[in-house]
N, C-alpha and C positions, 0 to 999 in steps of 0.2 A: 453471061452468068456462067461461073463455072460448075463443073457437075456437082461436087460437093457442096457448094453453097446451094443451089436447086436443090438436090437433095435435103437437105436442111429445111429451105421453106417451107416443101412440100412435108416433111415430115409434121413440121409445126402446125401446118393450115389444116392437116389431118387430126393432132390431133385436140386444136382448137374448135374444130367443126364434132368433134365426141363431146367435146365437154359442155360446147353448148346443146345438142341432141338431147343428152341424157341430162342436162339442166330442165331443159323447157318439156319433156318428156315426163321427169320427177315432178313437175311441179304441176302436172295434171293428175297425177294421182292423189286421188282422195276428192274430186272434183267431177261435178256433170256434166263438164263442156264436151266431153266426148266419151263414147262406152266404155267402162273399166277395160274390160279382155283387149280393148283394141290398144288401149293407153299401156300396158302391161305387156301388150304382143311386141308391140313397136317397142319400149324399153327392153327388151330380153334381145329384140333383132339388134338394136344400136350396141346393147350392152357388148354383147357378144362380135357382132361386125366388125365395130372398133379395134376391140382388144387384140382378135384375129389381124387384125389388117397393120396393125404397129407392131408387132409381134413378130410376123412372118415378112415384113416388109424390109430388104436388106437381101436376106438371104434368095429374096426371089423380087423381080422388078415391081415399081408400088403399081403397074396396071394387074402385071400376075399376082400378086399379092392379094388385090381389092377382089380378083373372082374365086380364090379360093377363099377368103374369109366371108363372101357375099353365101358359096356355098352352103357352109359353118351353120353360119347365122341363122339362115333358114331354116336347117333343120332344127336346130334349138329354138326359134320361137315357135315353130308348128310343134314340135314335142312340148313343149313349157307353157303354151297356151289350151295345149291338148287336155293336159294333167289338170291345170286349172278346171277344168271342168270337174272335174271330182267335189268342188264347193259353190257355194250359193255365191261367194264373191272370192274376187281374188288374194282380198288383202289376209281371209280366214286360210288361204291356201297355203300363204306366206309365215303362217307364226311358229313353223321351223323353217331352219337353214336348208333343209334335206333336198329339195327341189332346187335351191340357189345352185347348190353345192353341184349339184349333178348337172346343172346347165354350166357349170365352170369347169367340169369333165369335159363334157362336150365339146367344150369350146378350145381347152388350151392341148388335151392327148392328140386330139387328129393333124396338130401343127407339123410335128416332122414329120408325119406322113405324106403331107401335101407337099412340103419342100424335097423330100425324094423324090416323089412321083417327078417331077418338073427335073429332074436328074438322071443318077442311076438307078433309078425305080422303087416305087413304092416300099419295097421287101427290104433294101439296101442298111445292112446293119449299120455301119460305121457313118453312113450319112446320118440316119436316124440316132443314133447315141449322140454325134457331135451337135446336130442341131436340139435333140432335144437338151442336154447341157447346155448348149450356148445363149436359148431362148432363155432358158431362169439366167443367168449369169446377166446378157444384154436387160433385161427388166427388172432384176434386182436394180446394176446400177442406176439405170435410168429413173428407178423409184426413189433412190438414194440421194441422185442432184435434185429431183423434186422435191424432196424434205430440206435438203441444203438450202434451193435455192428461198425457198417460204422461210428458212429462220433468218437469210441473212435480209428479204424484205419488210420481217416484220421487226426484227431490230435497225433497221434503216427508218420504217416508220415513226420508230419512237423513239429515237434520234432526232430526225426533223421534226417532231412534235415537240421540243426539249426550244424549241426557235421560234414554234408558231406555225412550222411551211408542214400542213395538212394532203398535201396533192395525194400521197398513196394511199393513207385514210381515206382521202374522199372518192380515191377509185374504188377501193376494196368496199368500199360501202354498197357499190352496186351490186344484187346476189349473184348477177350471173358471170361478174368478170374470176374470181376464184374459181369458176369452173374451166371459162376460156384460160386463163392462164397457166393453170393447172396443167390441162390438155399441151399448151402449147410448148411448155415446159419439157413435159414429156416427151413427146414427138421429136423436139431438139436433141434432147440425151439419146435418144434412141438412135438418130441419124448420128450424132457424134461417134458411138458408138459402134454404130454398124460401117465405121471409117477406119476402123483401127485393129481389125479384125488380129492382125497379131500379137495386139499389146492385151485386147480382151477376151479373153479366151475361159472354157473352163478346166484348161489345166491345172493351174494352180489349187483350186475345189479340189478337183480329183484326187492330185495326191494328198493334200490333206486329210480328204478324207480315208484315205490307206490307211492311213497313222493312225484311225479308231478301230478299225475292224480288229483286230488283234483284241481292244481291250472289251466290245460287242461280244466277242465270242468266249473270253476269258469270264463274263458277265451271266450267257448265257449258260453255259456248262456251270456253273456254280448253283445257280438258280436252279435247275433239272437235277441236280443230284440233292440240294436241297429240300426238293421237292416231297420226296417219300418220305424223307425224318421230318419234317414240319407237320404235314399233314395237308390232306385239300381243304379243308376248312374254309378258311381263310382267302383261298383259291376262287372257288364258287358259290356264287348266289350275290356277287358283287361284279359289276358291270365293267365298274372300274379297273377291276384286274385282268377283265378280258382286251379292255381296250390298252391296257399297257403292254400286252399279251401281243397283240396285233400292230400295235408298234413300234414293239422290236422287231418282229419280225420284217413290217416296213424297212424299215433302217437296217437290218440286217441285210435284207436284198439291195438296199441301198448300194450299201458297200460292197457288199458281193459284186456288183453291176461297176462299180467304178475299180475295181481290182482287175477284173477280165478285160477293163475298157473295149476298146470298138475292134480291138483285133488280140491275136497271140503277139503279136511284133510288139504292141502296146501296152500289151497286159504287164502287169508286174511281172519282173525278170527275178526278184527275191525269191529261190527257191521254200523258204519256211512262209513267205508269205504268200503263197500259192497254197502252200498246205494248209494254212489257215483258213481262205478262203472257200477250200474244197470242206472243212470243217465246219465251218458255218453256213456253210448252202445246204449241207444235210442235217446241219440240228434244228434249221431253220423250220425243220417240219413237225418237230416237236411241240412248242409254243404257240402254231397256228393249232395242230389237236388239240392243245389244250383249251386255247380259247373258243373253239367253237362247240367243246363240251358245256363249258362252264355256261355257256350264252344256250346251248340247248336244254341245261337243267334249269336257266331261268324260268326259259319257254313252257318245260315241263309243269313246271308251278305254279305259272299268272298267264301265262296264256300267251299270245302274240300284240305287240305294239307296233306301230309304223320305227319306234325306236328300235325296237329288238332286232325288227326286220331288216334294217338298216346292218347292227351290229352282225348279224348271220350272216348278208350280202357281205360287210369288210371280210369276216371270218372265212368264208367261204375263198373270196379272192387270196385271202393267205394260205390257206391249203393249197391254193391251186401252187403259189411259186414255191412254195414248201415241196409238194411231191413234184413237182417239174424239176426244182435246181437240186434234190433228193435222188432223183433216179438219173439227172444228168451227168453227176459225180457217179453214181455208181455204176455205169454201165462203161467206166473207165476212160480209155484217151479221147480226147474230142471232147472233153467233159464242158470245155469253157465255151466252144462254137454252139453246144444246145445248149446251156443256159443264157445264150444271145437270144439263140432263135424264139427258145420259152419265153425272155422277155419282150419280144415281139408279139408273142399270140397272147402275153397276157394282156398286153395294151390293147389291144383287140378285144380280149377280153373284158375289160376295164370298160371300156367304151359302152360294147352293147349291153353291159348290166344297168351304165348311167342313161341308154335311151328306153332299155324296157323299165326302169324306173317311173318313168315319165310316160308308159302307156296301159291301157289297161292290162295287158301281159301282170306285172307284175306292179297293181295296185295296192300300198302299206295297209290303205285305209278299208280297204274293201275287206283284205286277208282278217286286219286287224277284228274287224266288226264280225265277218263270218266265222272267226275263231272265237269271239266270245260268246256268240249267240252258239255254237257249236260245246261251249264246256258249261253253256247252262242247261242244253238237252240232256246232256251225259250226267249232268249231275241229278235228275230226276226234277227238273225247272227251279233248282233252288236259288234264291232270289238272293242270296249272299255269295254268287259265282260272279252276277255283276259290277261291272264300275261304270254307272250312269256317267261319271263325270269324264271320264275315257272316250266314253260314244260322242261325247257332245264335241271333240275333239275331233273327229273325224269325219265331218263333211257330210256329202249325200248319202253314202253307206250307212254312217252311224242313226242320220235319219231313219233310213231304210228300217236298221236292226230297232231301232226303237219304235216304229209303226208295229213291227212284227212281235216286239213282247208288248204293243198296245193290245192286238186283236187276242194276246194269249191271257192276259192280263182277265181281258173282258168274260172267260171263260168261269166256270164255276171251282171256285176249290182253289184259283189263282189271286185271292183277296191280297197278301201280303207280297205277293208282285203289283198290284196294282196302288195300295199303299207305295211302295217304295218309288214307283213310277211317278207318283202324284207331287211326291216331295222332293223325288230327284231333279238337279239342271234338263233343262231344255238342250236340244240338241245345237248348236251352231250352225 
C-alpha cells in the first residue's frame, strides 16, 4: 500500500471512528444509562480530540498528531466539566453557546502552537501564521467536499428512487451511518488535501484579503469622524453597536495580520499599502475604546450579565490588539516584526481568557448574581433593582443569591421583597 493511499485510510478510519464516538456519546444525552457529567465529559473529550487530531494531522505525523490533540482534549474536558459545575445539570449549563464557544478556543488557537513546538519552536512566527492559515483553508475545503459530497448522494438517492432501487435510502435510514460517513468523508478530504500542499495553500486568502483592507480602513476613518456630528446617542446603550464595534476591529487586525504576513520579504511590497496598514493598526484602537465604553455604560445601568461579561472579555481582547498594533506603528521601524510578536502574545492571550472562563477565576454567573445582589444593597434593598427572572438563569449562584434575599425577605420592613419573591420564577 502506498503512503498516500495509507494516508487516506487512516485519515478516513479516523474520522469515522469521531463520527461514530460523538454519535453514540449524543445519544446518551438526555438518558440515565450513565451519569450526565460523565456522558458530557466524554463528549467535550471526543469533541475536541477528534477535531484536534484531523486538523493537526498532515502537518505532523497521525501518531504525533493523536498526542498533541489527546493533550488538547484533556484539558478542555477537565475545564468544561469543571464549569459544569456551576449548575444542578448539565443541559441548564448548555442554554448559552458561551461555554461551547470557549471549549472551541481551546481546542482550535493551541493548534499551530503544537505544530511549531515539533519544529522550529513553539514561538516561530512564520510557522505559526502559515499553519494557523493553512488549518482554516485545509478544513474549510474539507467541509466543502463534505457538503459536495451529501448533495451529489442525496440526489443520487432520488434518482434511484425515480426506478424503485432504494439501497442508499435504506442505508441512510440507519441514524448512525450519517454520522460514520460524515466523519469518513471528512477525514478523506483532509488527507486529500494535506497531499497537495502546494496547490492548497492560504495564499490566494491572503491576498485577497489585501484588496479589503484599503476599503476597512476608508470605512473606519469615515465612521470616527462621523462620529462627533452624529452624536453617541445612537452609539450607546445598544449591544449591538458595540459588537459591530469589535468586529471590525476583529477584521481589521485581520487584515492588518495578512498584510505583514509571516515576514517583511512577504509582507506586502506596495509601498501605499504598507501605509495603509500602519493606518489601520492605529485606528484600530479607536473602535475597541469605543466599544468597551458603550458596553461599560450598559454595565453602569443594569448591572452585570454572563452576556455583558462576555461582551467586556471580547472588548477587552480588542483593546489589547488595538494598543499593541497602536504602539507598534508608533514607536516606528520594526513596526510590522511587533505586531507579529503582539499577535503571538494575544493568542496567548485569547487562550487563558477561554480557560479562566471555564474556572472559577472568572465565573459569568457568580459575578453576575454578586453584582445584582450588590446593586440591590446600594440601592437601600429596593425590590425594583431585581430581575428574578435573570437569577433563575444562573445556576448555583443565582440559587445562592436567591436564598440570601430569602433570609432578607424574612426580616421585618422587607414585606414587598418578599411578595415579589413569592411571585417571582424559581431559580433553575
Amino acid at each position: 500500500m502506498i503512503k498516500s493511499t495509507r494516508n487516506r485510510f487512516l485519515m478516513a478510519l479516523i474520522g469515522a471512528a469521531a463520527g461514530i464516538s460523538l454519535y453514540l456519546l449524543g445519544n446518551e444525552i438526555g438518558h440515565d444509562t450513565f451519569p450526565e457529567r460523565a456522558v458530557f465529559a466524554l463528549f467535550a473529550f471526543a469533541a475536541s480530540f477528534f477535531t484536534a487530531w484531523l486538523a493537526i494531522a498532515g502537518p505532523l505525523k497521525i501518531t504525533r498528531a493523536a498526542l498533541g490533540a489527546l493533550a488538547v482534549a484533556v484539558v478542555v474536558a477537565v475545564l468544561f466539566t469543571w464549569a459544569g459545575f456551576r449548575f444542578a445539570t448539565m443541559m441548564r449549563f448548555l442554554d448559552t453557546l458561551l461555554p461551547i464557544l470557549m471549549a472551541a478556543v481551546l481546542t482550535m488557537i493551541p493548534l499551530p502552537f503544537l505544530i511549531a513546538a515539533a519544529g522550529p519552536g513553539w514561538r516561530d512566527y512564520p510557522t505559526l501564521f502559515q499553519q494557523a492559515w493553512s488549518i482554516f483553508v485545509r478544513l474549510s475545503l474539507a467541509w466543502v467536499f463534505v457538503a459536495v459530497f451529501w448533495a451529489v448522494i442525496l440526489l443520487s438517492s432520488t434518482l434511484l428512487n425515480l426506478v424503485g432501487v432504494t439501497v442508499i435510502e435504506d442505508l441512510l435510514e440507519h441514524e448512525v451511518m450519517p454520522f460514520v460517513i460524515t466523519g469518513c468523508v471528512l477525514g478523506l478530504g483532509l488527507a486529500v488535501v494535506n497531499e497537495l500542499p502546494g496547490y492548497v495553500s492560504p495564499f490566494l486568502v491572503l491576498r485577497l484579503l489585501r484588496l479589503l483592507l484599503p476599503v476597512v480602513l476608508v470605512v473606519l476613518v469615515v465612521f470616527l469622524v462621523a462620529v462627533p456630528l452624529h452624536g453617541l446617542s445612537g452609539l450607546f446603550g445598544h449591544f449591538s453597536a458595540a459588537a459591530t464595534l469589535i468586529a471590525m476591529v476583529a477584521a481589521g487586525a485581520t487584515l492588518v495580520t495578512a498584510a505583514i504576513d509571516q515576514s517583511d520579504e512577504e509582507a506586502t511590497a506596495t509601498v501605499w499599502m504598507r501605509r495603509a496598514a500602519q493606518a489601520l493598526a492605529v485606528v484600530l484602537l479607536l473602535p475597541a475604546a469605543l466599544a468597551l465604553w458603550a458596553i461599560w455604560l450598559r454595565v453602569a445601568q443594569y448591572g452585570w450579565t454572563p452576556g455583558r461579561i462576555f461582551a467586556a472579555l471580547t472588548a477587552f481582547l480588542a483593546m489589547g490588539y488595538g494598543v499593541s498594533y497602536a504602539l507598534a506603528v508608533l514607536r516606528g521601524p520594526g513596526w510590522m516584526a511587533r505586531i507579529r510578536r503582539a499577535n503571538v502574545g494575544m493568542a496567548l492571550v485569547l487562550i487563558a481568557a477561554a480557560a479562566l472562563w471555564l474556572t472559577p477565576i472568572l465565573n459569568p454567573e457568580r459575578i453576575s448574581a454578586n453584582g445584582q445582589m450588590a446593586r440591590f444593597e446600594a440601592a437601600k434593598r429596593d425590590p425594583a433593582t431585581l430581575d428574578l427572572h435573570a437569577l433563575g438563569k444562573w445556576g448555583k449562584s443565582g440559587t445562592e443569591t436567591r436564598e440570601s434575599l430569602a433570609r432578607i425577605a424574612a426580616e421585618p420592613g422587607n414585606e414587598a421583597l418578599a411578595r415579589l419573591l413569592a411571585a417571582g420564577p424559581e431559580v433553575n
